[in-house]
C-alpha positions as semicolon CSV with decimal commas, in nm:
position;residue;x (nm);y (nm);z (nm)
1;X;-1,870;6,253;0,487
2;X;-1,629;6,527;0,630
3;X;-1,604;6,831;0,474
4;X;-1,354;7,113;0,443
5;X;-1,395;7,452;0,541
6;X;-1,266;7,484;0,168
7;X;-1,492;7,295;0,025
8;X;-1,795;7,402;0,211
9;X;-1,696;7,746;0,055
10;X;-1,654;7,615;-0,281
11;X;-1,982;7,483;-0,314
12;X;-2,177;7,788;-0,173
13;X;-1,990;7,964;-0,468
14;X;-2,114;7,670;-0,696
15;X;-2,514;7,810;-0,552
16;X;-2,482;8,135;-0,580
17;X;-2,337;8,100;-0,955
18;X;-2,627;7,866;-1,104
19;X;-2,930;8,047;-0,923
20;X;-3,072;8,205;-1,191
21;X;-3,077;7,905;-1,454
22;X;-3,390;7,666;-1,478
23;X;-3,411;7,355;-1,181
24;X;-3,327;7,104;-1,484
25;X;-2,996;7,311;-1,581
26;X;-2,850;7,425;-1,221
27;X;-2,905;7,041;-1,120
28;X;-2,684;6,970;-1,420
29;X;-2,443;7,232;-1,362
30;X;-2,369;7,147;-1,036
31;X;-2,317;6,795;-1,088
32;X;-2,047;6,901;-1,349
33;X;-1,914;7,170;-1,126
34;X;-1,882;6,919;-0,803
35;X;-1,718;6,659;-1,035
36;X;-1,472;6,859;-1,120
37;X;-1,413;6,996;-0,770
38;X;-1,356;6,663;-0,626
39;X;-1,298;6,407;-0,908
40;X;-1,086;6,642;-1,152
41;X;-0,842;6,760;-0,898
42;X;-0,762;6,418;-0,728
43;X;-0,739;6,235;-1,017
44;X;-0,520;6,435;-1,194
45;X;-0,200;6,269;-1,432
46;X;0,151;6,286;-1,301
47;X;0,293;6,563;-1,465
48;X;0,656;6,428;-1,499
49;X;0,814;6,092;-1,579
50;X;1,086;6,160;-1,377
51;X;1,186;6,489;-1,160
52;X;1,565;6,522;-0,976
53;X;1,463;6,775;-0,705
54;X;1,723;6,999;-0,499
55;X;2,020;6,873;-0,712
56;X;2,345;7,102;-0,735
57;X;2,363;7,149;-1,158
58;X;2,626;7,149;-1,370
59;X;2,447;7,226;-1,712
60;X;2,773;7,130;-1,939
61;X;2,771;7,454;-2,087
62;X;3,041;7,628;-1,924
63;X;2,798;7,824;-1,719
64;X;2,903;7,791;-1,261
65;X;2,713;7,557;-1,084
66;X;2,360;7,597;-0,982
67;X;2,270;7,513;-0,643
68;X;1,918;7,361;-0,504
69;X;1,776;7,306;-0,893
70;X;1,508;7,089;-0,988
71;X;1,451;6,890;-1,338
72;X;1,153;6,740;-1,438
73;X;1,162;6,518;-1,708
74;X;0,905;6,386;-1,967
75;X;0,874;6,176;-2,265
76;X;1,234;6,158;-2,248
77;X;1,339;6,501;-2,253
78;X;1,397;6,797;-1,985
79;X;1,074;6,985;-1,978
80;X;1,163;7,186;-1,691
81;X;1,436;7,369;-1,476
82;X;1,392;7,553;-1,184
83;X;1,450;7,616;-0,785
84;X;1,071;7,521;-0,712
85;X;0,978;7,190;-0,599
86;X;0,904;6,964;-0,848
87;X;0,543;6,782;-0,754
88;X;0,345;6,511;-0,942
89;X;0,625;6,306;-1,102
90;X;0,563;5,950;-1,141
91;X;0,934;5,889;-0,997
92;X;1,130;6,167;-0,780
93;X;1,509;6,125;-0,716
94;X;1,601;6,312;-0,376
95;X;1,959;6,527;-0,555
96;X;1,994;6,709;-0,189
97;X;2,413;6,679;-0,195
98;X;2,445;6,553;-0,506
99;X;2,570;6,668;-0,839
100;X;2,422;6,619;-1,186
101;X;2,612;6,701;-1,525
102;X;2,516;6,575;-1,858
103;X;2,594;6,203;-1,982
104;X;2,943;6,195;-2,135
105;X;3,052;6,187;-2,501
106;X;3,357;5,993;-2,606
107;X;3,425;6,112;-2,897
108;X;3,682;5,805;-3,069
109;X;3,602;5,497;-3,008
110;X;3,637;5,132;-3,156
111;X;3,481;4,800;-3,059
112;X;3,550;4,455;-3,196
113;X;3,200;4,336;-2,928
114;X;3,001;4,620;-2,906
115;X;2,768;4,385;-2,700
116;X;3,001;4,387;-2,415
117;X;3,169;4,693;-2,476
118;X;2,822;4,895;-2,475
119;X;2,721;4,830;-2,138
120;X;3,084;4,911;-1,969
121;X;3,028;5,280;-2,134
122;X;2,705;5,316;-1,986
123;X;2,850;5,220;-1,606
124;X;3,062;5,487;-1,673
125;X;2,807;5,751;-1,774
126;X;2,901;5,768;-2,129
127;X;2,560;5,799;-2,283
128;X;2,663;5,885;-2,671
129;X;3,035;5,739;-2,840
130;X;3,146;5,837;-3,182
131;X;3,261;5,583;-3,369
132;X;3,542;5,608;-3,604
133;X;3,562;5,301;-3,798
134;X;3,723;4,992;-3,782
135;X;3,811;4,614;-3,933
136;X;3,449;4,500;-3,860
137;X;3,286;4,819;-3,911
138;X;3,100;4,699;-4,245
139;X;2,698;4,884;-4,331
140;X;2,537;4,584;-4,124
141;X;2,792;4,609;-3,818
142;X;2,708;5,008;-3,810
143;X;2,365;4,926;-3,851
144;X;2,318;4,690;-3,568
145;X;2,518;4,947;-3,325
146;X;2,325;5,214;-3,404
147;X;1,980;4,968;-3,334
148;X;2,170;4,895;-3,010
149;X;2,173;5,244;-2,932
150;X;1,820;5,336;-3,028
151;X;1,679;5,123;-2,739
152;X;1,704;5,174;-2,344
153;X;1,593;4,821;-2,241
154;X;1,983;4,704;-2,231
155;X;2,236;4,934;-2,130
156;X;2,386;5,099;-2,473
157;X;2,494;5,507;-2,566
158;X;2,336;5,659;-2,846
159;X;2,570;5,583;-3,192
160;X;2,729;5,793;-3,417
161;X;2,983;5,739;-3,654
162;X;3,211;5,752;-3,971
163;X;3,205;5,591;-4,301
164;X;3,434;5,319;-4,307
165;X;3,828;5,416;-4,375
166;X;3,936;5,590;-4,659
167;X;4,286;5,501;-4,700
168;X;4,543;5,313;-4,968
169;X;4,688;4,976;-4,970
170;X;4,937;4,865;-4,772
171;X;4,897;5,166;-4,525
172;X;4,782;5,276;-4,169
173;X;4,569;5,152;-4,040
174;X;4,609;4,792;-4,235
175;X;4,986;4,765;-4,224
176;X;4,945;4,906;-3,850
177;X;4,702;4,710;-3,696
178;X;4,659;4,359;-3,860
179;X;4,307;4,237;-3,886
180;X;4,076;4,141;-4,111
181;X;4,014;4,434;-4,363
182;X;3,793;4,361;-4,616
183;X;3,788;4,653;-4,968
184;X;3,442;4,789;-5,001
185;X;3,335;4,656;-4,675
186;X;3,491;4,763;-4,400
187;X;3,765;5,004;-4,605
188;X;3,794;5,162;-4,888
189;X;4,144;5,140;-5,058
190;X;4,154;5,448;-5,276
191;X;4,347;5,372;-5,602
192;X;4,300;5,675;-5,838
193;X;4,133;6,042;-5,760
194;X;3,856;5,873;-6,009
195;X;3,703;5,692;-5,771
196;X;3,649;5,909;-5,496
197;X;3,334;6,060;-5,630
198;X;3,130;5,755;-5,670
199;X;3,244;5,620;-5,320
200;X;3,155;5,953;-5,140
201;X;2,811;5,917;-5,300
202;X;2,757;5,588;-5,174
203;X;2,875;5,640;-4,828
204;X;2,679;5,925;-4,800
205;X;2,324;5,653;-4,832
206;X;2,420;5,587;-4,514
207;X;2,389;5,765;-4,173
208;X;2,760;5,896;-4,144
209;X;2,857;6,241;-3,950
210;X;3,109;6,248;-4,193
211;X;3,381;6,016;-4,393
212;X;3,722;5,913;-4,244
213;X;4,022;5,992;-4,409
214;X;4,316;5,820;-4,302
215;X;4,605;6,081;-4,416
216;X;4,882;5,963;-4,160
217;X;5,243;5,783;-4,221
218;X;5,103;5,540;-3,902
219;X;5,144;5,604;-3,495
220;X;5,437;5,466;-3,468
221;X;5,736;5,238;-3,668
222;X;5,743;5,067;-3,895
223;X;5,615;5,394;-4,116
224;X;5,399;5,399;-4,423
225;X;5,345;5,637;-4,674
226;X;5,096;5,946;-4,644
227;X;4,826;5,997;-4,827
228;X;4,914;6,199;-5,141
229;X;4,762;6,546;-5,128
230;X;4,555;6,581;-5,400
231;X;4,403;6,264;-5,274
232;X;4,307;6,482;-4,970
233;X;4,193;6,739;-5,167
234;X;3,972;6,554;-5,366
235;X;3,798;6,314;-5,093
236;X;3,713;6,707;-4,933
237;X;3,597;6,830;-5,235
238;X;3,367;6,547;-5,360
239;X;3,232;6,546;-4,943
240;X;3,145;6,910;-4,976
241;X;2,918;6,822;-5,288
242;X;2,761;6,517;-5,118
243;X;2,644;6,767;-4,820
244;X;2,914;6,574;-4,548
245;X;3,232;6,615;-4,426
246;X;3,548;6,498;-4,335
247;X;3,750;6,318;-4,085
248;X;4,116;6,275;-4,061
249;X;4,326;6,158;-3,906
250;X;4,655;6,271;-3,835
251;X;4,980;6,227;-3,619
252;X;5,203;6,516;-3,678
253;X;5,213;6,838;-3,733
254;X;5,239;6,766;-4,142
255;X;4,937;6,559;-4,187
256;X;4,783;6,836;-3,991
257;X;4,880;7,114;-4,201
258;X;4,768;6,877;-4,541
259;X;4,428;6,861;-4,370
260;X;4,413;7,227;-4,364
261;X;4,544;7,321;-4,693
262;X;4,222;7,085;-4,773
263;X;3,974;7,274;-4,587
264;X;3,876;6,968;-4,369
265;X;3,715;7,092;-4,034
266;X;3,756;6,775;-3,807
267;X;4,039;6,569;-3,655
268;X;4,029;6,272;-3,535
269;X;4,365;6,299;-3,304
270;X;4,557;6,538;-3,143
271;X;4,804;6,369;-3,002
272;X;5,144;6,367;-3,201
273;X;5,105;6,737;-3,264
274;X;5,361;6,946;-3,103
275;X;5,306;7,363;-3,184
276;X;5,562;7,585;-3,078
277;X;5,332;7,930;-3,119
278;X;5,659;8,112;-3,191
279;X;5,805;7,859;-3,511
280;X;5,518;7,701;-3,636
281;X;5,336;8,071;-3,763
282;X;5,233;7,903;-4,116
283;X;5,031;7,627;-3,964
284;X;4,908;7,813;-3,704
285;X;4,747;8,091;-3,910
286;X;4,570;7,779;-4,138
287;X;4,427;7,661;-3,797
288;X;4,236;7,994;-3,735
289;X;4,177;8,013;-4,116
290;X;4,008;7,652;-4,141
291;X;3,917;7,639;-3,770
292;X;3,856;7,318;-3,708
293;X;3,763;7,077;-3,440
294;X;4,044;6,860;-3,251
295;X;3,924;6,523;-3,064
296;X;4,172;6,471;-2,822
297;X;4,256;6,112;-2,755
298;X;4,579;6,217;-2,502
299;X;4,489;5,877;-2,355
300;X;4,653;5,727;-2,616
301;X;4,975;5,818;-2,479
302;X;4,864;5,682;-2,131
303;X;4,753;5,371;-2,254
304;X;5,064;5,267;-2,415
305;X;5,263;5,314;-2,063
306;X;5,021;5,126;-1,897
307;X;5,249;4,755;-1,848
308;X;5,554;4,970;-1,640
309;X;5,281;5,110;-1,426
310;X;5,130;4,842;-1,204
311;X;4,927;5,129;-0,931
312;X;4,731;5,183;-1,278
313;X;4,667;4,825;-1,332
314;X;4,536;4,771;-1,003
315;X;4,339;5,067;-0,952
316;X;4,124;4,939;-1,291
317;X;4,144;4,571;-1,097
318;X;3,940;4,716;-0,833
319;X;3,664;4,852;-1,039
320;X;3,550;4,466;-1,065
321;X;3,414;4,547;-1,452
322;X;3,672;4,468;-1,702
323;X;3,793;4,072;-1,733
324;X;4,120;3,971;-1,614
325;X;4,248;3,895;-1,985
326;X;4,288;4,284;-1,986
327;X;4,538;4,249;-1,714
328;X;4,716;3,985;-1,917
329;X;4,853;4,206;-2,161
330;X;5,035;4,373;-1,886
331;X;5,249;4,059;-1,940
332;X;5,260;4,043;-2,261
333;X;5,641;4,121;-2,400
334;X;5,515;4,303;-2,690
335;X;5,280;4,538;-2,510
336;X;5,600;4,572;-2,260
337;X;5,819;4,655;-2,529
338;X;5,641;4,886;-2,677
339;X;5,584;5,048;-2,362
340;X;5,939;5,053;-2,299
341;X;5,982;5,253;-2,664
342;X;5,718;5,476;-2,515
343;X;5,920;5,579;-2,239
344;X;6,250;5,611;-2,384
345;X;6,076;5,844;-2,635
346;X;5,931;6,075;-2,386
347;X;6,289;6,081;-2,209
348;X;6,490;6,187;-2,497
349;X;6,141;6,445;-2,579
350;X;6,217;6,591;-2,275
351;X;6,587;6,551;-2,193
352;X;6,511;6,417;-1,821
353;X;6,538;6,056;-1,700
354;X;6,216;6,071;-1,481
355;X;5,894;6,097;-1,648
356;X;5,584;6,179;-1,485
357;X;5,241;6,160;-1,641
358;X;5,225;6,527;-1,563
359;X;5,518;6,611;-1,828
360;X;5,335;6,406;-2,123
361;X;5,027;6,592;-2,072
362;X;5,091;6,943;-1,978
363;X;5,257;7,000;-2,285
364;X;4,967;6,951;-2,486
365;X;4,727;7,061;-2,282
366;X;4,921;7,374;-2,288
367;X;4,879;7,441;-2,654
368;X;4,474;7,298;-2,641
369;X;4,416;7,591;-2,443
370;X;4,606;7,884;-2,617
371;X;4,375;7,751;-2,936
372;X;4,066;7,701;-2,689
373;X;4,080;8,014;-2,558
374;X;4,071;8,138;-2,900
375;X;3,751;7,969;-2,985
376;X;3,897;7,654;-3,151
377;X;3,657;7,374;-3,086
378;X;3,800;7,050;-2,890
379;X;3,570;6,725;-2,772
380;X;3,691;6,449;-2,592
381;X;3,731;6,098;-2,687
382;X;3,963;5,793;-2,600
383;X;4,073;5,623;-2,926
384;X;3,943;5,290;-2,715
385;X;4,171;4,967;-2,739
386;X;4,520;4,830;-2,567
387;X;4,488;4,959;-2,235
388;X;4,253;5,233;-2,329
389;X;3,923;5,089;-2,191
390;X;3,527;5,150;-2,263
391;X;3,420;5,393;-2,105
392;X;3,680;5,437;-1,775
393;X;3,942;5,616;-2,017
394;X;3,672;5,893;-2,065
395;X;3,721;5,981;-1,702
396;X;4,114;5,897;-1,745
397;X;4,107;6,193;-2,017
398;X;3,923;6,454;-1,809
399;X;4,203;6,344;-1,507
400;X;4,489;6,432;-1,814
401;X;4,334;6,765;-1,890
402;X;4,276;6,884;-1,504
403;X;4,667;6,712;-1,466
404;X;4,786;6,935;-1,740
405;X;4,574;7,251;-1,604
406;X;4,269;7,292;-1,750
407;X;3,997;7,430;-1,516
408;X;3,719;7,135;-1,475
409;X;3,392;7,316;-1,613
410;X;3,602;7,309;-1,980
411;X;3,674;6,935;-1,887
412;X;3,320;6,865;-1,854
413;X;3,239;7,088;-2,165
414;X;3,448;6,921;-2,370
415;X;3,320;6,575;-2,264
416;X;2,957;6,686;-2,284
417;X;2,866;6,973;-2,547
418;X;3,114;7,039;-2,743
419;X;3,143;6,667;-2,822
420;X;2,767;6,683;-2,917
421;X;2,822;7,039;-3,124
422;X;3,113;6,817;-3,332
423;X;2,829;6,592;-3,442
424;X;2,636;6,841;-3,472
425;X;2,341;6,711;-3,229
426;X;2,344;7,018;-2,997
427;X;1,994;7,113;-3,040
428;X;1,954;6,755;-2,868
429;X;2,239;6,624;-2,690
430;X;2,494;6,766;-2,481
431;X;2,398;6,985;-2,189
432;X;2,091;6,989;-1,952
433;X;1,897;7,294;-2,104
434;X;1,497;7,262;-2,179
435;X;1,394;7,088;-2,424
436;X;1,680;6,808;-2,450
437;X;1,697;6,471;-2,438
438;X;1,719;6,389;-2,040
439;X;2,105;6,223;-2,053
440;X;2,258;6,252;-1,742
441;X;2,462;6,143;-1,445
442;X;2,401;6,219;-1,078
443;X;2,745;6,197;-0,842
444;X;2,772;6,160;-0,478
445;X;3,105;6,400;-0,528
446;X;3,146;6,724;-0,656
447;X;3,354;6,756;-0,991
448;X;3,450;7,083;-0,955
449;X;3,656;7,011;-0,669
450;X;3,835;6,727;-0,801
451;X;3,724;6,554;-1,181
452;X;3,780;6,210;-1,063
453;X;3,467;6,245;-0,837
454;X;3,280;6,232;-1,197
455;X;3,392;5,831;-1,101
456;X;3,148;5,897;-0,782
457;X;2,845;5,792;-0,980
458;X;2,530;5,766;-0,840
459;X;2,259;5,729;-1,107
460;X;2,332;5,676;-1,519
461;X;2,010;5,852;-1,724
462;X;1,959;5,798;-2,074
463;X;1,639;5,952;-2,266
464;X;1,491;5,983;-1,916
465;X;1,539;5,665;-1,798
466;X;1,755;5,519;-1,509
467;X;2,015;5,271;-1,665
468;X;2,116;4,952;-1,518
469;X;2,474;4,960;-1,420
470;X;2,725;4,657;-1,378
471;X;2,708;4,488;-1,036
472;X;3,063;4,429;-0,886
């Protein structure tokens, strides 16, 4: 049998240390000792599930890109970062020229069929949704999303979400979006102030980040009432005791300032509010006083444009993943018309006859960053449904904030951590750091350059493991 220098030396080492022990012992030591020369270190377990070697990173946290990194991943989680090459990893992805952020976070979503809906975010790299209630969000429906979401066999994000609405009769979003509400079930219809304590208790059995509050007058006509203020008050107060919070939403700057004279530290929305830093002092001051975190959902105003906008239509036609009964609406006469209020809004908003997309969101984007900047806490998410789709309209928001001027490592931020830090899952969730769970995407194209090349997506990982995509 051949034998290496190496080894030759080895076992004269082996010799010399056993020579003084009895014939019976140095024959046993040596037998151990040439074991575990040559079975030991051959036979030795991979030491990673999964390792991305050479890989330009983008950690999520705001932190410039890293160049020529290596992960190694085990049990689900990122056990290692470094330049060195990663060895003994059961499965090695080659990242030379490729870029890897975390998995994305949307932040508002809805789904009549999670089923189908589930695997459409995943495609698109959105590894965790927050889920904001709904007409068929009842305990079992949130229960069997969340299941969904606990498993990696079929494509699915992690799940978190609301309590069902908390909200009155005949208001938004009943009277706004007609469906099949059920009391107790699937929304609460508040009645008295009375009340409010023994349905925060019971929501509270449940796994909720927090209960919804539905304070607004509606997103658009015909209006309802708002949600009387002590109302507010008390549905914050009686989520404090129960060790929760709350989350409202709102559509002007009113509702917003009711949520602060509450104390309630999330929002659901931010579109429909409109500071001017210079009037609007009173409200402003309650924002740094509260300071709470915004979702921002600007593709809200998008999606309801999208029927007088064919290039948008078609550019979603050739992603080959959504069903052509999405393209139907585009037809529709009430999705036209509404889109037609839409615009005429936007030109009287701005007093110009031509409006880009630009104009819509550089407004708002605008004021997100004066309160950014000063620490306020904002997290992306979609408000999913018309023509805002699973998991595309993620990428459609990050294109509205880099359209409006925000710098793209806050895009991905936004989309990644401080989406996880609102649910507060940070410790887990949200940026590729050691220790946390392995979600992440790997793109062909840099997304510093331009954020639509997140859309240049290579590999989806969830907990580690390399999710099946949609075939087109």
């Amino acid at each position: 049998m051949y034998m290496s220098i190496a080894s030759k030396s080895s076992l004269r080492h082996i010799y010399k240390t056993v020579s003084g022990h009895s014939n019976k012992m140095r024959n046993t030591i040596i037998l151990i000792l040439i074991f575990c020369l040559f079975g030991c270190s051959s036979d030795r377990p991979e030491k990673y599930d999964l390792a991305i070697s050479n890989v330009n990173l983008i950690d999520g946290t705001g932190k410039s890109m890293k160049t020529n990194v290596s992960i190694g991943i085990r049990g689900g989680k990122i056990v290692t970062i470094d330049s060195s090459t990663i060895e003994r990893a059961k499965s090695v992805i080659d990242g030379t020229g490729k870029f890897l952020i975390p998995g994305l976070f949307d932040c508002h979503v809805h789904t009549n069929d999670f089923e189908s809906d589930f695997p459409k975010y995943v495609h698109y790299g959105v590894t965790s949704i927050f889920i904001t209630g709904g007409s068929l969000c009842t305990n079992e429906y949130y229960a069997s999303m969340r299941a969904h979401g606990n498993q990696d066999t079929i494509p699915a994000p992690i799940v978190f979400h609301t309590s069902q609405h908390f909200t009155m009769a005949g208001r938004h979003p009943m009277k706004t979006y007609v469906g099949k509400w059920f009391d107790g079930k699937s929304v609460f219809l508040l009645k008295d102030t009375l009340q409010i304590e023994a349905l925060a208790k019971e929501v509270t059995q449940y796994p909720i980040v927090g209960i919804k509050l539905t304070i607004e007058d509606g997103p658009h006509p015909p209006w309802v009432e708002r949600m009387p203020q002590r109302f507010v008050n008390k549905v914050q107060k009686e989520a404090i005791k129960n060790d929760t919070e709350v989350f409202a939403h709102v559509s002007d700057n009113i509702e917003l300032e009711m949520a602060m004279d509450a104390g309630i530290k999330n929002i659901v929305h931010w579109t429909g509010i409109d500071l001017d830093f210079q009037r609007d002092t009173v409200l402003i001051d309650k924002i740094y006083r509260v300071r709470p975190s915004f979702i921002t959902t600007l593709m809200i105003d998008k999606g309801f444009l999208y029927p007088l906008f064919p290039e948008w239509i078609e550019a979603l036609r050739r992603e080959k993943v959504f069903d052509e009964e999405y393209w139907a609406r585009a037809d529709n006469p009430n999705f036209i018309a509404r889109a037609e209020d839409n615009i005429r809004f936007w030109k009287d908003y701005f007093q110009k006859e031509e409006i880009k997309l630009e104009d819509i969101a550089s407004f708002q984007v605008d004021d997100i960053k004066v309160l950014y900047e000063d620490g306020i806490l904002f997290a992306l998410g979609t408000d999913t449904g018309f023509f805002v789709l699973p998991g595309y309209s993620l990428h459609e928001e990050m294109q509205l904030f880099e359209l409006g001027g925000m710098d793209q490592l806050n895009i991905i931020k936004m989309a990644t951590l401080n989406a996880a830090k609102m649910m507060h899952a940070q410790d887990s969730l949200g940026s590729i750091e050691d220790g946390k769970i392995a979600n992440m995407i790997l793109l062909d194209r840099n997304p510093l350059k331009k954020i639509s090349n997140t859309l240049a997506i290579n590999t989806v990982i969830k907990r580690g493991k390399i999710q099946k995509r949609i075939e087109k």
